[in-house]
FIKOLZA-1660 file (N, C-alpha, C; in steps of 0.1 Angstrom, whole numbers, plus 5000, padded with zeros to 4 digits):
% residues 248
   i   px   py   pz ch aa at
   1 5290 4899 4942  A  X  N
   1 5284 4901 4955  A  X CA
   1 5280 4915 4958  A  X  C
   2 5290 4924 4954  A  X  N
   2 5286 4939 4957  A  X CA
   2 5273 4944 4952  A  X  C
   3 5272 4938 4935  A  X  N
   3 5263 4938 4931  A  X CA
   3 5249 4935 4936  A  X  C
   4 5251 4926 4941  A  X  N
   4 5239 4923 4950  A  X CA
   4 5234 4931 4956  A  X  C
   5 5246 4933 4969  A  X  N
   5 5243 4941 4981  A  X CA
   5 5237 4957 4975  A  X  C
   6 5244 4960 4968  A  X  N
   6 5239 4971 4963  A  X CA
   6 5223 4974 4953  A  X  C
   7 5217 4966 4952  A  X  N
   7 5209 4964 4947  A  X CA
   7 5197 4959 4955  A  X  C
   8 5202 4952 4969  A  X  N
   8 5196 4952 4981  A  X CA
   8 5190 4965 4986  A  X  C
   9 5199 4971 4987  A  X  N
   9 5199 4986 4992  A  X CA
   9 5194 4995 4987  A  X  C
  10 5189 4998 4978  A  X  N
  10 5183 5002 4969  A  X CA
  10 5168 4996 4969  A  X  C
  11 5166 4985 4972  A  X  N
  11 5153 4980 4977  A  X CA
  11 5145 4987 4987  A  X  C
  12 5157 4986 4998  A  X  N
  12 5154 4989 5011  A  X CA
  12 5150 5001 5011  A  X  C
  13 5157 5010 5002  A  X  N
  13 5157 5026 5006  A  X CA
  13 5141 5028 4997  A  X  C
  14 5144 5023 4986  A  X  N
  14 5134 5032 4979  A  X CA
  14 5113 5024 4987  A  X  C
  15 5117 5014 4992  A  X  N
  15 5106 5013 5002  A  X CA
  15 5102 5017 5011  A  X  C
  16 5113 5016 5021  A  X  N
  16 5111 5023 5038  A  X CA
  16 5112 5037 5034  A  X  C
  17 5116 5046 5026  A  X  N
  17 5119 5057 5023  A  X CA
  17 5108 5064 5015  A  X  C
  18 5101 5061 5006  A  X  N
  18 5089 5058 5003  A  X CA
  18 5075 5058 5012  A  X  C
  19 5075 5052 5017  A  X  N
  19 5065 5048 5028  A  X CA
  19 5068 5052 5037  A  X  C
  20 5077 5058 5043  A  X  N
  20 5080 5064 5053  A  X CA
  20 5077 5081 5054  A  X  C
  21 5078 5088 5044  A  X  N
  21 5075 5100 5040  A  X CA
  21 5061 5100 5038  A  X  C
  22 5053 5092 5038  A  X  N
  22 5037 5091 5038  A  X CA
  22 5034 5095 5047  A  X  C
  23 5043 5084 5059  A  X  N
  23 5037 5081 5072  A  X CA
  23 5041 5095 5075  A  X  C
  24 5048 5103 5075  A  X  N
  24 5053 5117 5081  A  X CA
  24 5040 5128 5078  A  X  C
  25 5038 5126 5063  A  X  N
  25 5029 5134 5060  A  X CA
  25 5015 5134 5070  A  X  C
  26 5014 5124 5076  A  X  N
  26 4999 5119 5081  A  X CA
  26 5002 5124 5093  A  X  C
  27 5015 5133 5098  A  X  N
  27 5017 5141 5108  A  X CA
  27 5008 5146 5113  A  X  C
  28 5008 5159 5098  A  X  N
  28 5002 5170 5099  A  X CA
  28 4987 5175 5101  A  X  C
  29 4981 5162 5101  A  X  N
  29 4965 5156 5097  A  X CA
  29 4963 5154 5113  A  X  C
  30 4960 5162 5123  A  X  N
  30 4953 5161 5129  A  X CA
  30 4933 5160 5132  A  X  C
  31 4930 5156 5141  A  X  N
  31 4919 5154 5138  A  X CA
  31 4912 5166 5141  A  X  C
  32 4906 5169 5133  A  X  N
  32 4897 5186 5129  A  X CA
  32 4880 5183 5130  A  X  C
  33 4883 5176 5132  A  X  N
  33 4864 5174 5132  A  X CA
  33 4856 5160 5120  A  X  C
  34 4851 5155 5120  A  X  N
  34 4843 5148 5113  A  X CA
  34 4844 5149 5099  A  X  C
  35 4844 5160 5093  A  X  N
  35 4842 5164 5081  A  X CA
  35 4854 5163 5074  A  X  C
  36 4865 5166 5079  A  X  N
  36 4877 5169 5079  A  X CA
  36 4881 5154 5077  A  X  C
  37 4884 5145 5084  A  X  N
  37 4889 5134 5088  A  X CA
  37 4880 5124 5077  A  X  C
  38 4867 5126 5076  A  X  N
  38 4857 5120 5063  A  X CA
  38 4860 5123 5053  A  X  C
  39 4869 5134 5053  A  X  N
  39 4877 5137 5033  A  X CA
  39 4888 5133 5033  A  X  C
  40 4900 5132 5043  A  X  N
  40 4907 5125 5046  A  X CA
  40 4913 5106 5040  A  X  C
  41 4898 5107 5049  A  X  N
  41 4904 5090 5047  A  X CA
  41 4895 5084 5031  A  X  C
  42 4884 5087 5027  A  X  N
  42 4880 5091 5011  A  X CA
  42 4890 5094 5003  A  X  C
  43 4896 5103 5007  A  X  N
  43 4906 5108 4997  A  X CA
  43 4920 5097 4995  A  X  C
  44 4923 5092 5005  A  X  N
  44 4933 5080 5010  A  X CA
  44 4922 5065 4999  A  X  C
  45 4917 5063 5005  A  X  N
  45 4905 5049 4997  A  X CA
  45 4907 5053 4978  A  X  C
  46 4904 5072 4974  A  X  N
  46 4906 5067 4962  A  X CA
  46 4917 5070 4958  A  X  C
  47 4929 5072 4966  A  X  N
  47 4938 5074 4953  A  X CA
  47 4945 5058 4954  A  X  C
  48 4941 5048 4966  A  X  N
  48 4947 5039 4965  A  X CA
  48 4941 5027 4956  A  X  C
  49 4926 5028 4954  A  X  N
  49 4918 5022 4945  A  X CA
  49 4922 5027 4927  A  X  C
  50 4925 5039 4924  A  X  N
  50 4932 5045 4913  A  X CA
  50 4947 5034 4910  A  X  C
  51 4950 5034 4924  A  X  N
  51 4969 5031 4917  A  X CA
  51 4965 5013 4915  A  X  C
  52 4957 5006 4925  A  X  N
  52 4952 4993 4922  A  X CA
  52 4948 4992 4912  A  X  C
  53 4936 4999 4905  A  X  N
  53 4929 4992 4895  A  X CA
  53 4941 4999 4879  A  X  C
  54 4945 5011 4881  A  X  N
  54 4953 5016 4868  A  X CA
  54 4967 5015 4866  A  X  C
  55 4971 5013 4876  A  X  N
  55 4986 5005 4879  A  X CA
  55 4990 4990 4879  A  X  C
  56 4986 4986 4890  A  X  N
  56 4987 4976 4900  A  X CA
  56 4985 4966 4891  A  X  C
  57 4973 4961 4888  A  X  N
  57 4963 4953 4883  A  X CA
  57 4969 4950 4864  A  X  C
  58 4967 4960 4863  A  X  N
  58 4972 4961 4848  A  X CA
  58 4984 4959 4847  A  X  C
  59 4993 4957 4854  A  X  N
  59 5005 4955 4850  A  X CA
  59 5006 4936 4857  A  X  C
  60 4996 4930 4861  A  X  N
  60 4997 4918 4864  A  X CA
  60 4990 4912 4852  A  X  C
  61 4981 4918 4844  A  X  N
  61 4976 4913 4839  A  X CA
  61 4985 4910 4825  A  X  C
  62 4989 4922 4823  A  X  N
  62 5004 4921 4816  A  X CA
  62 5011 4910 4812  A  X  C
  63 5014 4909 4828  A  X  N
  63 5027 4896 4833  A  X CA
  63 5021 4882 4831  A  X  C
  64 5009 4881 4839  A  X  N
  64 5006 4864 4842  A  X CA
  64 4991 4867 4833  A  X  C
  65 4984 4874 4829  A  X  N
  65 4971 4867 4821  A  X CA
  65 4960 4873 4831  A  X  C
  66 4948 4872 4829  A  X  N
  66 4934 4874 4837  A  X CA
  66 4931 4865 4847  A  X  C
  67 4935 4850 4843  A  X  N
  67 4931 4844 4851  A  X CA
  67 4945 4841 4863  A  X  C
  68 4952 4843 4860  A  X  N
  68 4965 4837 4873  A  X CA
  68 4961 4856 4887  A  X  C
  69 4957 4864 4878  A  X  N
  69 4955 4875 4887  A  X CA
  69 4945 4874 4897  A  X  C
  70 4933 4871 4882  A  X  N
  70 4925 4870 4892  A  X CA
  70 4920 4859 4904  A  X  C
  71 4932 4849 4901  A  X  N
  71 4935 4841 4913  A  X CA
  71 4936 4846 4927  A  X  C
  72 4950 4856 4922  A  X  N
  72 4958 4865 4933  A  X CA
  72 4948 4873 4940  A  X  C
  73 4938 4878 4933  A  X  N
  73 4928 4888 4939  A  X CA
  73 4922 4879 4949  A  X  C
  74 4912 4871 4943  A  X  N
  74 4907 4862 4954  A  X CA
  74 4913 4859 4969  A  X  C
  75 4926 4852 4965  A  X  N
  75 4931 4851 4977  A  X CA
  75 4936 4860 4984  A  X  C
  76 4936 4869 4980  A  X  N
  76 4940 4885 4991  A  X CA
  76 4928 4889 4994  A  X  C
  77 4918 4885 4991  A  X  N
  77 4903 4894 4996  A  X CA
  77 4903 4883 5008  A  X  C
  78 4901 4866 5007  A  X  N
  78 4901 4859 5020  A  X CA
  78 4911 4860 5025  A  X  C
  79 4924 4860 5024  A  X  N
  79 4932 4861 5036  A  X CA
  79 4928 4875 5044  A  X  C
  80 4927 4892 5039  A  X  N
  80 4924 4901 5048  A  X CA
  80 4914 4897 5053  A  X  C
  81 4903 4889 5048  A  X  N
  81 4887 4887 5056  A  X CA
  81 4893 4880 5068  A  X  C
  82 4902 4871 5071  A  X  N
  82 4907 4860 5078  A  X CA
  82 4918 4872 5089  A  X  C
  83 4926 4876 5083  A  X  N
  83 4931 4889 5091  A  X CA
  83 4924 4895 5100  A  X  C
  84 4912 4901 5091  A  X  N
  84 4905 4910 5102  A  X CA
  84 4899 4904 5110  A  X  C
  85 4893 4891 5112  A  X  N
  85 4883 4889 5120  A  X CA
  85 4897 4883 5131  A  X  C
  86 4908 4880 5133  A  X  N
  86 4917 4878 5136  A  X CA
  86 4919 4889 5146  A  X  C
  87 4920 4900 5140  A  X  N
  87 4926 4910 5147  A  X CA
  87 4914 4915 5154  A  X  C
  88 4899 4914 5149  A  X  N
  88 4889 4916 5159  A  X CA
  88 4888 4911 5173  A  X  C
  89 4891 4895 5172  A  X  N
  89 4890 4886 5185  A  X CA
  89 4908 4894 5191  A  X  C
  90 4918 4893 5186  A  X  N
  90 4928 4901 5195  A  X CA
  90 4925 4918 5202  A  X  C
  91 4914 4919 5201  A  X  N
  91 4906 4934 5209  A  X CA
  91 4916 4943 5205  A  X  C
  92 4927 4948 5198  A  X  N
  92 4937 4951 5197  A  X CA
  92 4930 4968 5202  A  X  C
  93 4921 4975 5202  A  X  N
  93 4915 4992 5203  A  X CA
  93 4921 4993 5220  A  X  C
  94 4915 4981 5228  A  X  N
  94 4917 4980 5243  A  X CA
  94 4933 4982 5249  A  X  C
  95 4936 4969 5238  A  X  N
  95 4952 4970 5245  A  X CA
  95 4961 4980 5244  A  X  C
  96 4955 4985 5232  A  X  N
  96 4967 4996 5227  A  X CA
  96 4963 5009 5234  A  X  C
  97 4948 5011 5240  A  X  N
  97 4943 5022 5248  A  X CA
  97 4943 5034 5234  A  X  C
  98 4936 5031 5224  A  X  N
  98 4936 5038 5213  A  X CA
  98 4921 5045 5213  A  X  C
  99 4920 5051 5204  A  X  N
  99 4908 5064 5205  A  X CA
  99 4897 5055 5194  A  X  C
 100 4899 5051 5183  A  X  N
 100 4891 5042 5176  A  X CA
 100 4895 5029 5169  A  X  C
 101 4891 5019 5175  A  X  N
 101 4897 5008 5173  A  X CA
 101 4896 5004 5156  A  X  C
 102 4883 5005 5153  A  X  N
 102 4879 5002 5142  A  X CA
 102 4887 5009 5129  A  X  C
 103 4894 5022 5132  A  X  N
 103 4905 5032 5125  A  X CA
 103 4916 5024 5124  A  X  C
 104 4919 5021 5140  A  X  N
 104 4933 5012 5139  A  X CA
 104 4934 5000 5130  A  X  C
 105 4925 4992 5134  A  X  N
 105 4923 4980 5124  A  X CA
 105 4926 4982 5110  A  X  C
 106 4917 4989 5106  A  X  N
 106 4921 4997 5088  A  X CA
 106 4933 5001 5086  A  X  C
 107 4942 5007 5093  A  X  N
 107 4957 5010 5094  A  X CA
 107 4966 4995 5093  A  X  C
 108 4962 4988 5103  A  X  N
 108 4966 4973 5098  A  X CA
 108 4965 4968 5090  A  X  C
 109 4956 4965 5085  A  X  N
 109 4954 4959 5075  A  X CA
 109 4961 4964 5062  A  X  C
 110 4955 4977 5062  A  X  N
 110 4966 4985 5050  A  X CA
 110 4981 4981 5052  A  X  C
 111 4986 4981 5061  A  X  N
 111 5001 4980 5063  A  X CA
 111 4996 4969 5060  A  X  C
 112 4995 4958 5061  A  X  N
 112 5000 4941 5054  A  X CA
 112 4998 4944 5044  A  X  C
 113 4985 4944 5035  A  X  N
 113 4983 4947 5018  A  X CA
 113 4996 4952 5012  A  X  C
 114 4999 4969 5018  A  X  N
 114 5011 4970 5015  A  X CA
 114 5025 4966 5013  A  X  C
 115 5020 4962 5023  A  X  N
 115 5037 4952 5028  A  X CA
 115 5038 4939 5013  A  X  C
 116 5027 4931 5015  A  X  N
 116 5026 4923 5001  A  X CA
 116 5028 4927 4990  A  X  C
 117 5020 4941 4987  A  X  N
 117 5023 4947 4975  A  X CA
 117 5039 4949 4972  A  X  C
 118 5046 4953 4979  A  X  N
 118 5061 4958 4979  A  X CA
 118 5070 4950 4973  A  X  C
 119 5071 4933 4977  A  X  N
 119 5075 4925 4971  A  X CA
 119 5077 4918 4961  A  X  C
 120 5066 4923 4953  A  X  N
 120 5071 4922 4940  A  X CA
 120 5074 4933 4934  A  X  C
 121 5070 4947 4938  A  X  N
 121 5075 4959 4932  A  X CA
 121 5093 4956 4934  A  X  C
 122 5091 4946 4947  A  X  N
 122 5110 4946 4948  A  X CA
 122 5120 4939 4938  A  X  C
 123 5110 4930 4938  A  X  N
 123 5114 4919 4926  A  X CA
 123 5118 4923 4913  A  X  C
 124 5107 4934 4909  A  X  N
 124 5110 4940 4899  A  X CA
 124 5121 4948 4898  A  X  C
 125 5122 4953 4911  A  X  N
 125 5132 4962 4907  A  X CA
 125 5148 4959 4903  A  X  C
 126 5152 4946 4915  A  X  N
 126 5163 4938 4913  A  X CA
 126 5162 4933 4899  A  X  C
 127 5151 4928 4892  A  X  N
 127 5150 4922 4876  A  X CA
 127 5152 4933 4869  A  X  C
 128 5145 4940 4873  A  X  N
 128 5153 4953 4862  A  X CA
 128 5167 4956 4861  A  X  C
 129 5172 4958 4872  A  X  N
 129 5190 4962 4874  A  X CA
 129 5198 4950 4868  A  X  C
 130 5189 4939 4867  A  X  N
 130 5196 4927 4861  A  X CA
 130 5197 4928 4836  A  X  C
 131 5186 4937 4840  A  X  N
 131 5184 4937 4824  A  X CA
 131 5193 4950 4820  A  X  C
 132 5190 4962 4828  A  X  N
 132 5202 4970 4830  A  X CA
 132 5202 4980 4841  A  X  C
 133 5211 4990 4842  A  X  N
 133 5215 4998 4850  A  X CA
 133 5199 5012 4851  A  X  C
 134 5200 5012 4836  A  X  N
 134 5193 5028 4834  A  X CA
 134 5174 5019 4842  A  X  C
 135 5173 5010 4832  A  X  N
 135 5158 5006 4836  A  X CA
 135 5155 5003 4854  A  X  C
 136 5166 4992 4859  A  X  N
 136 5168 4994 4874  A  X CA
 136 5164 5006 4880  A  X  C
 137 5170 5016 4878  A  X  N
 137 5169 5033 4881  A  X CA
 137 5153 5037 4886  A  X  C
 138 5149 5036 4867  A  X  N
 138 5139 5038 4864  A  X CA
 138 5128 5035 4875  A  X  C
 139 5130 5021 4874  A  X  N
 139 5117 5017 4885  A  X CA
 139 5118 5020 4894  A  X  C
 140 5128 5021 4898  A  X  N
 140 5129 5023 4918  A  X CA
 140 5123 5039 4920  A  X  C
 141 5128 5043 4910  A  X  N
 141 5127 5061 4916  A  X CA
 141 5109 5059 4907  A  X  C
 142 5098 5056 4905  A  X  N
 142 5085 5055 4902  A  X CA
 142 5081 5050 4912  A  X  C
 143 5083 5032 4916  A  X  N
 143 5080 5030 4926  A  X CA
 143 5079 5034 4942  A  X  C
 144 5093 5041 4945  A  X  N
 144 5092 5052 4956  A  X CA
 144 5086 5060 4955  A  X  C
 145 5081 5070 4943  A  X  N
 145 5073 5077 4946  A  X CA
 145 5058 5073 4947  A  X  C
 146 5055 5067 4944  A  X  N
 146 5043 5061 4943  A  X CA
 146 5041 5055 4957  A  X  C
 147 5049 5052 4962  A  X  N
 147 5047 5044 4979  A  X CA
 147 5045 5055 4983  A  X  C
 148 5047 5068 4982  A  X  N
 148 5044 5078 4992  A  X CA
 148 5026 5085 5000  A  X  C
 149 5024 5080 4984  A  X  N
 149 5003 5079 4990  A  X CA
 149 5003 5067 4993  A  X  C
 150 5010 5055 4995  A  X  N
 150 5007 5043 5000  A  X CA
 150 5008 5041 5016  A  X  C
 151 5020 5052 5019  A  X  N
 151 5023 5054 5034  A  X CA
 151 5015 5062 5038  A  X  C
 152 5010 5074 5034  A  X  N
 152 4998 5080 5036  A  X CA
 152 4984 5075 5038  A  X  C
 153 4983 5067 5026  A  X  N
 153 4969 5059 5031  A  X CA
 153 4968 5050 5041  A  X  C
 154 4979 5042 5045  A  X  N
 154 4982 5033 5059  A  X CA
 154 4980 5043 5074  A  X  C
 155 4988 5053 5070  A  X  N
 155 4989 5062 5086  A  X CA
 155 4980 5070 5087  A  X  C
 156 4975 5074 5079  A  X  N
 156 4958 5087 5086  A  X CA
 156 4954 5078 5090  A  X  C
 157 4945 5062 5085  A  X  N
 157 4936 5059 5097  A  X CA
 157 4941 5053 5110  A  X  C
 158 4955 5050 5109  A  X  N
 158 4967 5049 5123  A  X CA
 158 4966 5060 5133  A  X  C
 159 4966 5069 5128  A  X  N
 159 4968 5080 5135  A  X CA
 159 4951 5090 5140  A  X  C
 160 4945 5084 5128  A  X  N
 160 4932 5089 5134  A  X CA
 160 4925 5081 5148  A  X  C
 161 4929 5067 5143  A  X  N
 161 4924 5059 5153  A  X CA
 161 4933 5060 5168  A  X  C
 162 4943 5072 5168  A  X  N
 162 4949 5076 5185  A  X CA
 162 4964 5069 5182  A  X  C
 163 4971 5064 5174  A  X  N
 163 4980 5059 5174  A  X CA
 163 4991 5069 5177  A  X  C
 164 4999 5067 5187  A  X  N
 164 5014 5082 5184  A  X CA
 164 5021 5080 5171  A  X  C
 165 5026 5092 5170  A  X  N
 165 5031 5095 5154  A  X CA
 165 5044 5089 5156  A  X  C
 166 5053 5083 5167  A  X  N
 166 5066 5075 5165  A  X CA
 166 5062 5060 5162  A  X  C
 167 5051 5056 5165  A  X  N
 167 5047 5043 5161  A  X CA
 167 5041 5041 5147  A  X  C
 168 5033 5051 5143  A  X  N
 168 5030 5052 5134  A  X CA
 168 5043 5052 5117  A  X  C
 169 5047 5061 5126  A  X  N
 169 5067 5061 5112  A  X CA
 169 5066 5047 5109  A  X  C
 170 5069 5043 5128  A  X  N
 170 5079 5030 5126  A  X CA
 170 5071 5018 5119  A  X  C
 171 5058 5015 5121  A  X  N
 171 5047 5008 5111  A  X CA
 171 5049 5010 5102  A  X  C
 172 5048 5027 5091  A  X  N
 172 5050 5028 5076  A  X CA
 172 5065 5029 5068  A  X  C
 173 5073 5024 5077  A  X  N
 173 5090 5017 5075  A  X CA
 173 5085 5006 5074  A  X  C
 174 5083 4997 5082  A  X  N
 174 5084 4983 5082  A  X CA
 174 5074 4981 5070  A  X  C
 175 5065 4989 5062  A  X  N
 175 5060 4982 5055  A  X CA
 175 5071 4984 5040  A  X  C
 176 5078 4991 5043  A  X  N
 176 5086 4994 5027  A  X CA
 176 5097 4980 5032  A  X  C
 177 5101 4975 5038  A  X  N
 177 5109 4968 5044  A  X CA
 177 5110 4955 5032  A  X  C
 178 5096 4949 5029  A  X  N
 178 5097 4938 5020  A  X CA
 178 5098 4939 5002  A  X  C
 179 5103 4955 5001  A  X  N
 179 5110 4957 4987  A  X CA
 179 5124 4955 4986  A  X  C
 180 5126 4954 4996  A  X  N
 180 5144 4950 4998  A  X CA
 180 5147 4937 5001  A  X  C
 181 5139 4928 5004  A  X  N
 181 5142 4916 5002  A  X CA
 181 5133 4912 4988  A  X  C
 182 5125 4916 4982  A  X  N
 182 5119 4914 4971  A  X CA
 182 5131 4920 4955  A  X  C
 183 5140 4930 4961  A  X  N
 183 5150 4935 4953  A  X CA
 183 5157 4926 4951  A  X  C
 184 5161 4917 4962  A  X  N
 184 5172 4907 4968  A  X CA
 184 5172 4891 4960  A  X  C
 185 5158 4890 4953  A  X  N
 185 5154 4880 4953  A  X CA
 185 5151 4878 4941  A  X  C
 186 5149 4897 4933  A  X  N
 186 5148 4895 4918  A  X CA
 186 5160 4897 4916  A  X  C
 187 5175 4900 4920  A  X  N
 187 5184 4901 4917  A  X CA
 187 5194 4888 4913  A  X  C
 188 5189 4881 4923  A  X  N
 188 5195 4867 4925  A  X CA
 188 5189 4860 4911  A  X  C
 189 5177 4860 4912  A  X  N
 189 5172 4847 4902  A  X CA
 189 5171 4857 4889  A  X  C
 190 5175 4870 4884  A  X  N
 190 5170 4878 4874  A  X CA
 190 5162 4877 4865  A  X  C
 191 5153 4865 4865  A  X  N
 191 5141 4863 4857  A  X CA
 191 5131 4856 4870  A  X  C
 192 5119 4857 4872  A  X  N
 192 5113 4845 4878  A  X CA
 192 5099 4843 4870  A  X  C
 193 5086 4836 4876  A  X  N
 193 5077 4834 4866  A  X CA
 193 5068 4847 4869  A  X  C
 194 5065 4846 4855  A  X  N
 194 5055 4864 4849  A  X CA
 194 5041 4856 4860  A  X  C
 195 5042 4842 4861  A  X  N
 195 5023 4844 4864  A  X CA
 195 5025 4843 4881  A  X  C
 196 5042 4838 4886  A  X  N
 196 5039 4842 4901  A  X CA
 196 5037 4856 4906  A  X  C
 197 5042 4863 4896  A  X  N
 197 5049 4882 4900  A  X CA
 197 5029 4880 4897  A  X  C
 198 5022 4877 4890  A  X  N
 198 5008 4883 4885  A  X CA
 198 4998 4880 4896  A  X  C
 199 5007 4868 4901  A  X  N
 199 4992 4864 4916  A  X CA
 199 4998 4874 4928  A  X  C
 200 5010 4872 4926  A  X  N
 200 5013 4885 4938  A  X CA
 200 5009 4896 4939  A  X  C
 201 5010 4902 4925  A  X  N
 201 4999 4920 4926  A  X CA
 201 4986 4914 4928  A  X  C
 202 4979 4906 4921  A  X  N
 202 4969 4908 4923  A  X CA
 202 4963 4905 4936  A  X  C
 203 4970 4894 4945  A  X  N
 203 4974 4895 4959  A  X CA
 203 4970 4905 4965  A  X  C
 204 4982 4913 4962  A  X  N
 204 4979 4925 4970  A  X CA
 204 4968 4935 4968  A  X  C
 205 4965 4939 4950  A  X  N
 205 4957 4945 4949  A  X CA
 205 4942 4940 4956  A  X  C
 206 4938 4927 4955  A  X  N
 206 4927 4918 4961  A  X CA
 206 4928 4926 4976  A  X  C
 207 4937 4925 4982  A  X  N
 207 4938 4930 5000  A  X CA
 207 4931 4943 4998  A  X  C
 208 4942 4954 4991  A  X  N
 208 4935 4963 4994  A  X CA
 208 4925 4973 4985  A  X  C
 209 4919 4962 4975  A  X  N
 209 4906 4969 4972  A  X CA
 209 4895 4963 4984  A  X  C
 210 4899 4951 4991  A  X  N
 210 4888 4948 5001  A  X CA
 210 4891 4960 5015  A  X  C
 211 4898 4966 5015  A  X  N
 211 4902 4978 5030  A  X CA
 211 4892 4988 5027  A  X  C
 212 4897 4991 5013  A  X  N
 212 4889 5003 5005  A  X CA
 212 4878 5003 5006  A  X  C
 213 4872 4990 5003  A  X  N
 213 4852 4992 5000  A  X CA
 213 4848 4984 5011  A  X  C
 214 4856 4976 5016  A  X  N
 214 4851 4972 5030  A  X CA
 214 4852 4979 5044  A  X  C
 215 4866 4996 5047  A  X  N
 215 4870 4995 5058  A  X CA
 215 4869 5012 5054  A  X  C
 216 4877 5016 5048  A  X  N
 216 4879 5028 5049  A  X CA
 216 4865 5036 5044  A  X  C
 217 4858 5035 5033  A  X  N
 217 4851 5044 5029  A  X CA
 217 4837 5040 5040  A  X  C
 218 4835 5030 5045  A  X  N
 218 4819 5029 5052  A  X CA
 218 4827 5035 5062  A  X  C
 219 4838 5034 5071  A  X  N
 219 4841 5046 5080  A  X CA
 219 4842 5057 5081  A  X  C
 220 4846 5064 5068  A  X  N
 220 4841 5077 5067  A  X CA
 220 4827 5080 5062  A  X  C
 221 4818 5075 5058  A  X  N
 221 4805 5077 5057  A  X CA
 221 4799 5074 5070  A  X  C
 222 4805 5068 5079  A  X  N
 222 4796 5067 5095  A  X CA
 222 4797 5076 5099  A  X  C
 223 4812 5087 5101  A  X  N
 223 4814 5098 5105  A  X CA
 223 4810 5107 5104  A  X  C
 224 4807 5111 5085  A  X  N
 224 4799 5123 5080  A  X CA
 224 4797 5117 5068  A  X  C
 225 4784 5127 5063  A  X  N
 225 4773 5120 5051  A  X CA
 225 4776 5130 5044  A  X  C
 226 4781 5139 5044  A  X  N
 226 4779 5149 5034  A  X CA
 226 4785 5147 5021  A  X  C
 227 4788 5159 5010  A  X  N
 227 4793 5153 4998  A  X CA
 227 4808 5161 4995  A  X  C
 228 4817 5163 5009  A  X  N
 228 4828 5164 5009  A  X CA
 228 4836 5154 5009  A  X  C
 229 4830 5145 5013  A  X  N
 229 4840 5132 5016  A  X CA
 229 4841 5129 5003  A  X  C
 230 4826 5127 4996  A  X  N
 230 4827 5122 4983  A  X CA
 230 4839 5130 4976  A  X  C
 231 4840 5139 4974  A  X  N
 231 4849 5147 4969  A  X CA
 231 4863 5146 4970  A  X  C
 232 4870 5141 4982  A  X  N
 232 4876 5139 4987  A  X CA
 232 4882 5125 4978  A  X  C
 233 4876 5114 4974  A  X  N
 233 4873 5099 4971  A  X CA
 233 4880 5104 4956  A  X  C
 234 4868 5113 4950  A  X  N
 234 4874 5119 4933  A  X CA
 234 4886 5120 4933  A  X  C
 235 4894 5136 4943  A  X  N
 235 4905 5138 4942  A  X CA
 235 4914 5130 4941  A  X  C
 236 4913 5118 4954  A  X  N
 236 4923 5109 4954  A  X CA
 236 4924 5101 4940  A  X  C
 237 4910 5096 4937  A  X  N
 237 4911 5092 4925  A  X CA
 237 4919 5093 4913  A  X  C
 238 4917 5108 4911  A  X  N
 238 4922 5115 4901  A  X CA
 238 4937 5116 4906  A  X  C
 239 4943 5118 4915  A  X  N
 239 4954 5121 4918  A  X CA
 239 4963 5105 4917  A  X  C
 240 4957 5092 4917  A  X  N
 240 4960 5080 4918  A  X CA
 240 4961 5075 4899  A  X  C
 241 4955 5083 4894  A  X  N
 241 4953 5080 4879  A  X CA
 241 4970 5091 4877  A  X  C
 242 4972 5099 4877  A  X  N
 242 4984 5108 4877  A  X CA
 242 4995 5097 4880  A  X  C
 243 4991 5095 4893  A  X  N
 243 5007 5088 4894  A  X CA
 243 5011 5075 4886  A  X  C
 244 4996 5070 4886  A  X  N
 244 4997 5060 4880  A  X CA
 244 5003 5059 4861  A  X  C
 245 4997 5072 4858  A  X  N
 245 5001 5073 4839  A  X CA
 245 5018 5077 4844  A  X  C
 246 5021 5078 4853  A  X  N
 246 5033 5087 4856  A  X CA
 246 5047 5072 4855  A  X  C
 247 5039 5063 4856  A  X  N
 247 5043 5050 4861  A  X CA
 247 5048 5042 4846  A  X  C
 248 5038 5048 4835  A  X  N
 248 5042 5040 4823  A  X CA
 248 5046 5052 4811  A  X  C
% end
């Protein structure tokens, strides 16, 4: 039982702790102007498009095959399409008295993608600790770091869109939150099926390559046209490819 618990915990931390230092970083990102906030959120779209297509993805395909993923993809592109027009009719820009609604929304949505994504990162992690001690380790301390541009990409357009920065934490906490029941769960059953773990990433990756090309990058092109933003998109890219070889 301790085992468990401790193995729980370890979930929890390396998620909400993870993704919580994103959300800090998106502190410091105030809004500077157009230009500024258009390399920004580019730079967020590609380093998360990098960790999806070179991480994420690949390692589902791994697990469950091409086709059980690209299941997972599918149905994470309709459920966010079903999300967002959801959160459109809840006016949520009005209620919350926020500065761009359409920002906030993209912060949402990223936080669910994420949130989904987590859960089987958690799974894994608990199935690791089950195979051994050192590989357990291994994952958690990759996958925490890697959540840290995941909580970053969730909170700049949170925070761009007027959100306060104590709401914004407490949003990119709660998204690490479902690697600790996902730890909990690969701990318990220490094997489960390779093609459920494959529709889950691809799940998730499905959600948020649809934020990416659907939400974040046409909002920073409405902002500014120039070829900073573009540039911005590369970096992330390139910097999403890093973490990601960093990962295998």
């Amino acid at each position: 039982m301790e085992h468990l618990l401790g193995v729980t915990l370890v979930g929890f931390t390396a998620g909400m702790l993870g993704t919580g230092i994103g959300g800090i970083s998106a502190f410091v990102i105030n809004k500077k102007g157009n230009r500024f906030m258009s390399f920004i959120l580019e730079f967020s779209a590609g380093l998360m498009m990098a960790v999806v297509c070179f991480d994420l993805l690949p390692h589902a395909f791994e697990l469950g095959g091409l086709e059980w993923t690209i299941i997972g993809i599918i149905i994470g592109v309709t459920l966010i399409i079903y999300l967002d027009n959801l959160i459109k009719a809840a006016n949520l820009g009005k209620r919350l008295k926020v500065v761009n609604s359409r920002l906030l929304r993209v912060g949402i949505l990223m936080m669910v993608g994420i949130a989904l994504h987590n859960f089987p990162e958690g799974v894994a992690i608990g199935s690791g600790f089950e195979a051994s001690v050192k590989l357990g380790l291994s994952l958690t301390f990759v996958i925490a770091i890697h959540n840290i541009p995941e909580g970053l990409a969730m909170a700049v357009p949170m925070r761009a869109g007027g959100m306060g920065n104590l709401k914004v934490l407490f949003y990119t906490i709660i998204a690490g939150v479902p690697m600790g029941i996902g730890a909990f769960v690969g701990a318990m059953l220490g094997e489960i099926s390779q093609e459920v773990i494959a529709i889950c990433l691809g799940f998730a990756g499905g959600a948020m390559l649809y934020i990416v090309c659907g939400d974040l990058i046409p909002e920073s092109k409405s902002i500014y046209k120039g070829r900073l933003s573009t540039i911005g998109n590369i970096l992330g890219i390139i910097l999403g490819i890093i973490i990601s070889a960093g990962a295998h």
